[in-house]
N, CA, C and O atoms as CSV, one atom per row, in Angstrom:
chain,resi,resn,atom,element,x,y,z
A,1,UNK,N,N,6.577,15.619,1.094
A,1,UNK,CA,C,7.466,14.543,1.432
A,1,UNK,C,C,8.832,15.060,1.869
A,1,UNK,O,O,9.591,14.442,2.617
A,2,UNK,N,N,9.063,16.227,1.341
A,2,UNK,CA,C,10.520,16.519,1.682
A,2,UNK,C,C,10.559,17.255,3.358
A,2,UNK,O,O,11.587,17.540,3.972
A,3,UNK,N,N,9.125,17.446,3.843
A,3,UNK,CA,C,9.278,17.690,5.262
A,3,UNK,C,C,9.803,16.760,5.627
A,3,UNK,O,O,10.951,16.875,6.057
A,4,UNK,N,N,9.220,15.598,5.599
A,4,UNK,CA,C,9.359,14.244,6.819
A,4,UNK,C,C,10.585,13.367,6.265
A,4,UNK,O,O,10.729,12.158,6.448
A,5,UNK,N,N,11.738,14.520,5.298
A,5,UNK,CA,C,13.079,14.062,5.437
A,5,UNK,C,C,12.786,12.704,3.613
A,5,UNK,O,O,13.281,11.578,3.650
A,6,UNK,N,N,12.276,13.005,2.811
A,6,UNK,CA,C,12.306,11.440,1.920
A,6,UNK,C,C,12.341,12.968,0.658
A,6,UNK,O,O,11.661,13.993,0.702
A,7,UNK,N,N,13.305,12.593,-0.261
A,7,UNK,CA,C,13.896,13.411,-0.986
A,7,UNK,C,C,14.118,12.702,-2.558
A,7,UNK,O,O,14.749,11.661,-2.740
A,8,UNK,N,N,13.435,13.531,-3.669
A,8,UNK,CA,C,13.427,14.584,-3.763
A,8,UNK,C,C,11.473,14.772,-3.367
A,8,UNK,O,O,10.673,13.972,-3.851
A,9,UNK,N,N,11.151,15.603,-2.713
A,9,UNK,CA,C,9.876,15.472,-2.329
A,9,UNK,C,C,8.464,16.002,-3.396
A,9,UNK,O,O,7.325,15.944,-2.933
A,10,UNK,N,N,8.621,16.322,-4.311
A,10,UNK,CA,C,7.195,15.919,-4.923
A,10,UNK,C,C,7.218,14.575,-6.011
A,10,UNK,O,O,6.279,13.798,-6.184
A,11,UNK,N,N,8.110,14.545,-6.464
A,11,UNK,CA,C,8.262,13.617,-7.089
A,11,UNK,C,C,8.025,12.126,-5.904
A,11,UNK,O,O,7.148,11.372,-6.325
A,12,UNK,N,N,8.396,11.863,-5.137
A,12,UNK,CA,C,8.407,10.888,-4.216
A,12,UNK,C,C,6.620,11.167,-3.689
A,12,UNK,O,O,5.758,10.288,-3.671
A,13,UNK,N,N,6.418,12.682,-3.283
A,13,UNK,CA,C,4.507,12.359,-3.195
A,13,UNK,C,C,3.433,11.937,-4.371
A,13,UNK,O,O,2.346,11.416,-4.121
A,14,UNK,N,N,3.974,12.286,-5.864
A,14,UNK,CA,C,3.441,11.909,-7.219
A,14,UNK,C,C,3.141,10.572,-6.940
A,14,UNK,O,O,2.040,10.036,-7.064
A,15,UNK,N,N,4.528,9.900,-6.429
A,15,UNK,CA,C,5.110,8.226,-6.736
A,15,UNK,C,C,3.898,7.602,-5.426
A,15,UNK,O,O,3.007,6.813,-5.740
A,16,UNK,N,N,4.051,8.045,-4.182
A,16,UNK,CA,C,2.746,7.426,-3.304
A,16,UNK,C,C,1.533,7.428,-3.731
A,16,UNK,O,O,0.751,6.477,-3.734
A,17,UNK,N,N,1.301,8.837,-4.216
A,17,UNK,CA,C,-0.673,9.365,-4.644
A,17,UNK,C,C,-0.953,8.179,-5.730
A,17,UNK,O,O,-1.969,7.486,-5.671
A,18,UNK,N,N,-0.153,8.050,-6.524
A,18,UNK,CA,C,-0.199,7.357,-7.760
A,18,UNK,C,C,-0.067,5.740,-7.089
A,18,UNK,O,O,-0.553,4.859,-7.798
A,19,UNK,N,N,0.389,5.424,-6.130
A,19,UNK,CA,C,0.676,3.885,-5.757
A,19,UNK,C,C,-0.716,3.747,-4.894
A,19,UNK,O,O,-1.310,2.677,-5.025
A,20,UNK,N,N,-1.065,4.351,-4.360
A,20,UNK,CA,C,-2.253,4.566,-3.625
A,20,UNK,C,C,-3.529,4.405,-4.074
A,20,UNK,O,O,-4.365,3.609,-3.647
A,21,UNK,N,N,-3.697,5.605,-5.407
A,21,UNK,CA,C,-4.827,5.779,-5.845
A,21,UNK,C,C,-4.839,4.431,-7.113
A,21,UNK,O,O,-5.585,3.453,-7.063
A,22,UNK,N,N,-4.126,4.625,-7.865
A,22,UNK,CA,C,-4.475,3.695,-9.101
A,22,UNK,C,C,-3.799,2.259,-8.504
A,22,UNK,O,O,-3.903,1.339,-9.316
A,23,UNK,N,N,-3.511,2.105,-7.961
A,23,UNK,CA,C,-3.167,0.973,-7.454
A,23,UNK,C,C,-4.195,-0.229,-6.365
A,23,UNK,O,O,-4.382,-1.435,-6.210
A,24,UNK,N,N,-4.633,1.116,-5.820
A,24,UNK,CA,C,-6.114,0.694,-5.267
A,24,UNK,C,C,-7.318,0.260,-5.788
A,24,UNK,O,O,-8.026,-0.622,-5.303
A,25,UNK,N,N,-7.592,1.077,-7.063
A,25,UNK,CA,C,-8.144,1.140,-7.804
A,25,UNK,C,C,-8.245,-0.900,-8.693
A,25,UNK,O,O,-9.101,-1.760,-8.902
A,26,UNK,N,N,-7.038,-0.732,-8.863
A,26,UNK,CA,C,-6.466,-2.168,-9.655
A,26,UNK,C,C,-7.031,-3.198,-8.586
A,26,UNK,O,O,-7.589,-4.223,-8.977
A,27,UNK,N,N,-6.882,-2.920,-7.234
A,27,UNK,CA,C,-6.771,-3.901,-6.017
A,27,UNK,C,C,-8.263,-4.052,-6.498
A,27,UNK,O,O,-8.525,-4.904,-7.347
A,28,UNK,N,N,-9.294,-3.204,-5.948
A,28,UNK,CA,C,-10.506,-3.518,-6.311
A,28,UNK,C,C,-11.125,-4.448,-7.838
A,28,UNK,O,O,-11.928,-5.378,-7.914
A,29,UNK,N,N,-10.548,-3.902,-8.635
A,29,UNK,CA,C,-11.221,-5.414,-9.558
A,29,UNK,C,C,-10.176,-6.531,-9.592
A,29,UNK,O,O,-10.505,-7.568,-10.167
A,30,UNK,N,N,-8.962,-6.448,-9.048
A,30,UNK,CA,C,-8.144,-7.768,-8.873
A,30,UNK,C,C,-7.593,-7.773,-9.944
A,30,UNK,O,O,-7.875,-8.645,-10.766
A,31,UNK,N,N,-6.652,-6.787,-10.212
A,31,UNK,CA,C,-5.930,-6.648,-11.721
A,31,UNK,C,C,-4.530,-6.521,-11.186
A,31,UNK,O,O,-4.208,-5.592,-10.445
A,32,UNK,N,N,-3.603,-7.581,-11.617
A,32,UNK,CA,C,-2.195,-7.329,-10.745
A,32,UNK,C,C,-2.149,-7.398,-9.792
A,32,UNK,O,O,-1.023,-7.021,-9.469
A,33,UNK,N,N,-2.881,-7.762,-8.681
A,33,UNK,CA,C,-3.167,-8.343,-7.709
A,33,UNK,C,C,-1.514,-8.630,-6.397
A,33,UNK,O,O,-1.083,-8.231,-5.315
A,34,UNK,N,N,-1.378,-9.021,-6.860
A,34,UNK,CA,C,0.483,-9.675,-6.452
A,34,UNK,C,C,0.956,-8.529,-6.190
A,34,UNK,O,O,1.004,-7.978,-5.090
A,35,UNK,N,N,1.405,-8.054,-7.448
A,35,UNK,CA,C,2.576,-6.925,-7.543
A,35,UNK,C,C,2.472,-5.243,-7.252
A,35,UNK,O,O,3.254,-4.293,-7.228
A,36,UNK,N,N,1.128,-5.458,-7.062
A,36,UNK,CA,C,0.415,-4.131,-6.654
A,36,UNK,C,C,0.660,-4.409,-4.800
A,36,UNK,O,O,1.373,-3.908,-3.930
A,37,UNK,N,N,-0.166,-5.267,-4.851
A,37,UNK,CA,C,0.186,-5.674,-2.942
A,37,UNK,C,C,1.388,-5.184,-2.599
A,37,UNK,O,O,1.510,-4.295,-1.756
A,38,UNK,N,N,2.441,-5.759,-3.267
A,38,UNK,CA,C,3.462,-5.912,-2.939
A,38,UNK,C,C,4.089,-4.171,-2.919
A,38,UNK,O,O,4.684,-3.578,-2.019
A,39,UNK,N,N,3.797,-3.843,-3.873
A,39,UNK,CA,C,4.533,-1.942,-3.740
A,39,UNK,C,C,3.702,-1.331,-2.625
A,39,UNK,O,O,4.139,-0.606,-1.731
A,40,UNK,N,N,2.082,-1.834,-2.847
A,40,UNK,CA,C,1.597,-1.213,-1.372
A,40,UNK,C,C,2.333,-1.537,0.061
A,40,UNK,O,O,2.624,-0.688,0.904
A,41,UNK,N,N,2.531,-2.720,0.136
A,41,UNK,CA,C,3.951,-2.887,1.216
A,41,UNK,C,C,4.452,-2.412,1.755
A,41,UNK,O,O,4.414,-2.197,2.967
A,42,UNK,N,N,5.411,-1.947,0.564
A,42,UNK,CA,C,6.517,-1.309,1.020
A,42,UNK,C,C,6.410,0.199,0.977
A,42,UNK,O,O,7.360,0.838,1.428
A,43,UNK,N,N,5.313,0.875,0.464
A,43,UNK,CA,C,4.580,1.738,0.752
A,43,UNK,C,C,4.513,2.348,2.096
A,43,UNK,O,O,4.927,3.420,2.538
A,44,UNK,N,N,3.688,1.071,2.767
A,44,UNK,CA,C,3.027,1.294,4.613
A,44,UNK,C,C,4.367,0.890,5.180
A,44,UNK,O,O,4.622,1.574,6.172
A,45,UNK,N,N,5.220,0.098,4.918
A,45,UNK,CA,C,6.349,-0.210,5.297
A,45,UNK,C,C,7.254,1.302,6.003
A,45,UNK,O,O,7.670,1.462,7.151
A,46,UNK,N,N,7.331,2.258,4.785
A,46,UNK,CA,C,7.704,3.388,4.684
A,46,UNK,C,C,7.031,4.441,5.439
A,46,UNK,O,O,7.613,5.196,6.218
A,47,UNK,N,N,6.178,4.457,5.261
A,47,UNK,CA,C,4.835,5.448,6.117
A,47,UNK,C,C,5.260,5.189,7.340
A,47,UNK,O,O,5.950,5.991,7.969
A,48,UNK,N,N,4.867,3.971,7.826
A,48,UNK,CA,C,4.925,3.501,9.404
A,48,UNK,C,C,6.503,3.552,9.964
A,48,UNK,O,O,6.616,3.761,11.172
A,49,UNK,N,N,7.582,3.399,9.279
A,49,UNK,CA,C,8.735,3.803,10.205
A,49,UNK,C,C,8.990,5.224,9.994
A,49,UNK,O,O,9.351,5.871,10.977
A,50,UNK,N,N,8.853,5.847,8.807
A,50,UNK,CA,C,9.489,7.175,8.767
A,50,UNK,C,C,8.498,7.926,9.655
A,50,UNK,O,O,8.873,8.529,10.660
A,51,UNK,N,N,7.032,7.866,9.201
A,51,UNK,CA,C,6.180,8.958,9.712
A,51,UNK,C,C,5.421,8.998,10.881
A,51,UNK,O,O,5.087,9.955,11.580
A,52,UNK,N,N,5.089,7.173,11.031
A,52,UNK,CA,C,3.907,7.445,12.349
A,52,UNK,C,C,4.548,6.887,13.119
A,52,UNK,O,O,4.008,7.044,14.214
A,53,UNK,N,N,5.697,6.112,13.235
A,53,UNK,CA,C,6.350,5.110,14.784
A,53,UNK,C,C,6.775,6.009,15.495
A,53,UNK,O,O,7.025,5.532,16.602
A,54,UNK,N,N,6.986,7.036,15.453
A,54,UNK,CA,C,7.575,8.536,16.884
A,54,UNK,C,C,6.341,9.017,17.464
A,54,UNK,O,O,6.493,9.660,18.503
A,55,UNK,N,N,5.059,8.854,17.015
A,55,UNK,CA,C,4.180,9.256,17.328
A,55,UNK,C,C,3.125,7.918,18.472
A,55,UNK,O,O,2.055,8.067,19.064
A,56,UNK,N,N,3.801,7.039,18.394
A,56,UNK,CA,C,3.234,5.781,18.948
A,56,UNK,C,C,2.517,4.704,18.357
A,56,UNK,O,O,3.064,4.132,17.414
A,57,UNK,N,N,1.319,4.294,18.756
A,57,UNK,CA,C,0.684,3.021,18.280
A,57,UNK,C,C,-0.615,3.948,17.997
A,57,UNK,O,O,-0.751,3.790,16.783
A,58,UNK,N,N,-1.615,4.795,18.397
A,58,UNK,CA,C,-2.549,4.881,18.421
A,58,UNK,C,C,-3.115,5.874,17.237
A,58,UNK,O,O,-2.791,7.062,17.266
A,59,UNK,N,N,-3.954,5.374,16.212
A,59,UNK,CA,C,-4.077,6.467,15.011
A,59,UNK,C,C,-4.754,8.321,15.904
A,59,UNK,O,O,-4.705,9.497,15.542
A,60,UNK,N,N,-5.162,7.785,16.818
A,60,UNK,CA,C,-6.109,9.266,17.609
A,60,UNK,C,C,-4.709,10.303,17.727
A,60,UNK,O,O,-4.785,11.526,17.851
A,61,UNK,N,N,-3.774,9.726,17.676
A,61,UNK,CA,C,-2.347,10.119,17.994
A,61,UNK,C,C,-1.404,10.500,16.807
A,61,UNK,O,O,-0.307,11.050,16.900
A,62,UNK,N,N,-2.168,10.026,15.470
A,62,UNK,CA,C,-1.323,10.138,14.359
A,62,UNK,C,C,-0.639,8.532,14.339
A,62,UNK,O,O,-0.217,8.183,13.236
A,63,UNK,N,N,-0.535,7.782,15.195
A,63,UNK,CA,C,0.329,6.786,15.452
A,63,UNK,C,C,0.048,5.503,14.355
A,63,UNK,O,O,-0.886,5.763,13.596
A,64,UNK,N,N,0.644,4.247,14.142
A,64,UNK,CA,C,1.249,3.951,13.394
A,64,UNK,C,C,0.130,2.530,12.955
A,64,UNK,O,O,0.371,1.673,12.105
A,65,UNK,N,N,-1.169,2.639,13.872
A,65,UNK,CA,C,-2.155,1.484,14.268
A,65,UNK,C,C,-2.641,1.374,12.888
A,65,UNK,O,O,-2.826,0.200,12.566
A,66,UNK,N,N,-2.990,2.514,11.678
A,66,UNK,CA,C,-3.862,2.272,10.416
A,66,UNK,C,C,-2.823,1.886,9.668
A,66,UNK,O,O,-3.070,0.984,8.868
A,67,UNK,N,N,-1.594,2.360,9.697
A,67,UNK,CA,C,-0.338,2.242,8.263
A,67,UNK,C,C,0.065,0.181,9.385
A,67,UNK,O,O,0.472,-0.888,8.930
A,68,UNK,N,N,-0.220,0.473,10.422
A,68,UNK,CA,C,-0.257,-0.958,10.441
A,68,UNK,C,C,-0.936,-2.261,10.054
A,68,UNK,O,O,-0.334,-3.294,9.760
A,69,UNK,N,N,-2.146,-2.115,10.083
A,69,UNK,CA,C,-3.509,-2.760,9.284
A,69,UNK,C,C,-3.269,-2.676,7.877
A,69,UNK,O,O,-3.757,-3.659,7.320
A,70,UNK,N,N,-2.768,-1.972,7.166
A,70,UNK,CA,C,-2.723,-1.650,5.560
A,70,UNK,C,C,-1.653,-2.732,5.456
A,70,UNK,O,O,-1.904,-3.708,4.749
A,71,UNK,N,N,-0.670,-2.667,5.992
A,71,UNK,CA,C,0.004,-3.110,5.591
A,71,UNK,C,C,0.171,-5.043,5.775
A,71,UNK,O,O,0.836,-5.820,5.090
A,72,UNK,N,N,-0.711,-5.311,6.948
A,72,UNK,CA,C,-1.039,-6.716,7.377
A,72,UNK,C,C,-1.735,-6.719,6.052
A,72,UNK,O,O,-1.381,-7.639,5.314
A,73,UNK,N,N,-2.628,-5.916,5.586
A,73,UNK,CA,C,-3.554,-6.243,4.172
A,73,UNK,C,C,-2.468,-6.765,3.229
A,73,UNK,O,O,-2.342,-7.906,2.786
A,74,UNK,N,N,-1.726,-5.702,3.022
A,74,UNK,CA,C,-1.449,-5.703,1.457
A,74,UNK,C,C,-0.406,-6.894,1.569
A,74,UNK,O,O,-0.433,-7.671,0.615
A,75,UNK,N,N,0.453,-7.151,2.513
A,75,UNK,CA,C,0.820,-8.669,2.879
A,75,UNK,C,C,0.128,-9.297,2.248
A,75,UNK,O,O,0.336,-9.474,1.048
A,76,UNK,N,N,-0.981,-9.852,2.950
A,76,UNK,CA,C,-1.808,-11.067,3.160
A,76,UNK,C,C,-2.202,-10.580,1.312
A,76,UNK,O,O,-2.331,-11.567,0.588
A,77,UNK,N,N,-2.290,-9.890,0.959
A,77,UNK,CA,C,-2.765,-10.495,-0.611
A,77,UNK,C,C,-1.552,-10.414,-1.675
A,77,UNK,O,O,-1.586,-10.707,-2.870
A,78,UNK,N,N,-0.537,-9.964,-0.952
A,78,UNK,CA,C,0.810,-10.281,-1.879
A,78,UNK,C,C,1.021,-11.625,-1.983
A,78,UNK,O,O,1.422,-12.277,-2.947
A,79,UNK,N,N,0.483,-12.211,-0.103
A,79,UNK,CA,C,0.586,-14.156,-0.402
A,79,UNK,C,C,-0.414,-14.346,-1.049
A,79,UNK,O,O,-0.066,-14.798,-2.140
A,80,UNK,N,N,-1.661,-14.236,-0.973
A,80,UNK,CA,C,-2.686,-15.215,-1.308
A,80,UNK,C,C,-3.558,-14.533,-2.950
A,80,UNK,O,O,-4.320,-15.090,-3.740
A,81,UNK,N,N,-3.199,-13.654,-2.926
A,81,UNK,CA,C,-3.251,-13.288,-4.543
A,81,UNK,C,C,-5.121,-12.790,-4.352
A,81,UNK,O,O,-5.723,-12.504,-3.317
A,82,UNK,N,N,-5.542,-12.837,-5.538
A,82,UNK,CA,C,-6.817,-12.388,-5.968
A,82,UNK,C,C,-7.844,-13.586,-5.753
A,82,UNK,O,O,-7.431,-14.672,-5.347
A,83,UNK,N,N,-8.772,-13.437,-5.946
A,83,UNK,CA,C,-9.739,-14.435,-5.619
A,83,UNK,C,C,-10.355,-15.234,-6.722
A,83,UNK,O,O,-9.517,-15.531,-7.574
A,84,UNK,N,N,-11.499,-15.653,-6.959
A,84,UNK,CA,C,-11.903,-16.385,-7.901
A,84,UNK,C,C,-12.945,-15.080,-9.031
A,84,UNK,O,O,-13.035,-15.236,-10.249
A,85,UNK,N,N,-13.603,-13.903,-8.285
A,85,UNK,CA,C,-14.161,-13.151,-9.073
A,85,UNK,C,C,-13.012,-11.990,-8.912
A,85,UNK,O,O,-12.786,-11.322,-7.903
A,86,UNK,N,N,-12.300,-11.928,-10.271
A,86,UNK,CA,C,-11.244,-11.080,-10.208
A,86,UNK,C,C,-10.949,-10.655,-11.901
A,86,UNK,O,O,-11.575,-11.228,-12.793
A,87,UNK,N,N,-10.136,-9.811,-12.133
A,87,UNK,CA,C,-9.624,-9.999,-13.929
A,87,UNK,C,C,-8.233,-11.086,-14.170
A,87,UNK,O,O,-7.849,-11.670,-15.183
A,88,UNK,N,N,-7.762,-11.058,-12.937
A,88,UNK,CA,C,-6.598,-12.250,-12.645
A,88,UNK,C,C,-7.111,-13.299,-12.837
A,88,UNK,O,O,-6.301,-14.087,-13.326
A,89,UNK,N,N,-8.063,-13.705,-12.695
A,89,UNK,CA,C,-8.956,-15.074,-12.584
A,89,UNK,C,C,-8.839,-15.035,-13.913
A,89,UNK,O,O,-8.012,-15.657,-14.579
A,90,UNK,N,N,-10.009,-14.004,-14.465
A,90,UNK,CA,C,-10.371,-14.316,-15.850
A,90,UNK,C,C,-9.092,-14.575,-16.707
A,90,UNK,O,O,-8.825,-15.487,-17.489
A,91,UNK,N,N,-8.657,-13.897,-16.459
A,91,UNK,CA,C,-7.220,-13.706,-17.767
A,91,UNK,C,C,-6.282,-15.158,-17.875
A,91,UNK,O,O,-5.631,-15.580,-18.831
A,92,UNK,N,N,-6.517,-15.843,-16.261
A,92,UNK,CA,C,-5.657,-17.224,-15.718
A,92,UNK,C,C,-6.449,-18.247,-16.902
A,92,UNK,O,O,-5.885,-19.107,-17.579
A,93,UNK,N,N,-7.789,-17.916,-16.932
A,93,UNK,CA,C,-8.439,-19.134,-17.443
A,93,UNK,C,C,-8.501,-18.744,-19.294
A,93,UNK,O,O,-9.187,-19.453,-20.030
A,94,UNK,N,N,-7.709,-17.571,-19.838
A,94,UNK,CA,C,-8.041,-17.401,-21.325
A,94,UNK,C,C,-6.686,-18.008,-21.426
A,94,UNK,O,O,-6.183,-18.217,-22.530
């Protein structure tokens, strides 16, 4: 991380791997659902201006087309939350 200028840099790659992996992880059974979206966000938010927008639009290019899709995702379930088979569900209805 501290190549592409975001400081102090392992600590800041710990903080992505970890927002990424276990966070994904959560996304899949629908645990925190919201607030997980939401750091993924600003996550791709970050990715896509610091790292891939100089490189263009096209991922064949490195460019900014996949950190763009991730991030239309993790939007769209920061609004609309988890679904009906989820642990959010379950936990809504105990």
């Amino acid at each position: 991380m501290a190549s592409i200028g975001l400081q102090p840099g392992f600590p800041m790659a710990m903080l992505a791997g970890g927002v990424e992996f276990f966070g994904g992880l959560a996304l899949i059974i629908g645990l925190l659902t919201r607030p997980i979206a939401l750091v993924s966000s600003v996550l791709m938010l970050i990715a896509l201006t610091v790292v891939h927008r100089s490189n263009g639009f096209f991922i064949s290019a490195n460019g900014y087309e996949f950190a763009l899709a991730l991030l239309a995702m993790s939007l769209s379930l920061t609004i609309t939350g988890s679904g009906r088979i989820s642990l959010d569900a379950i936990f809504r209805k105990v």
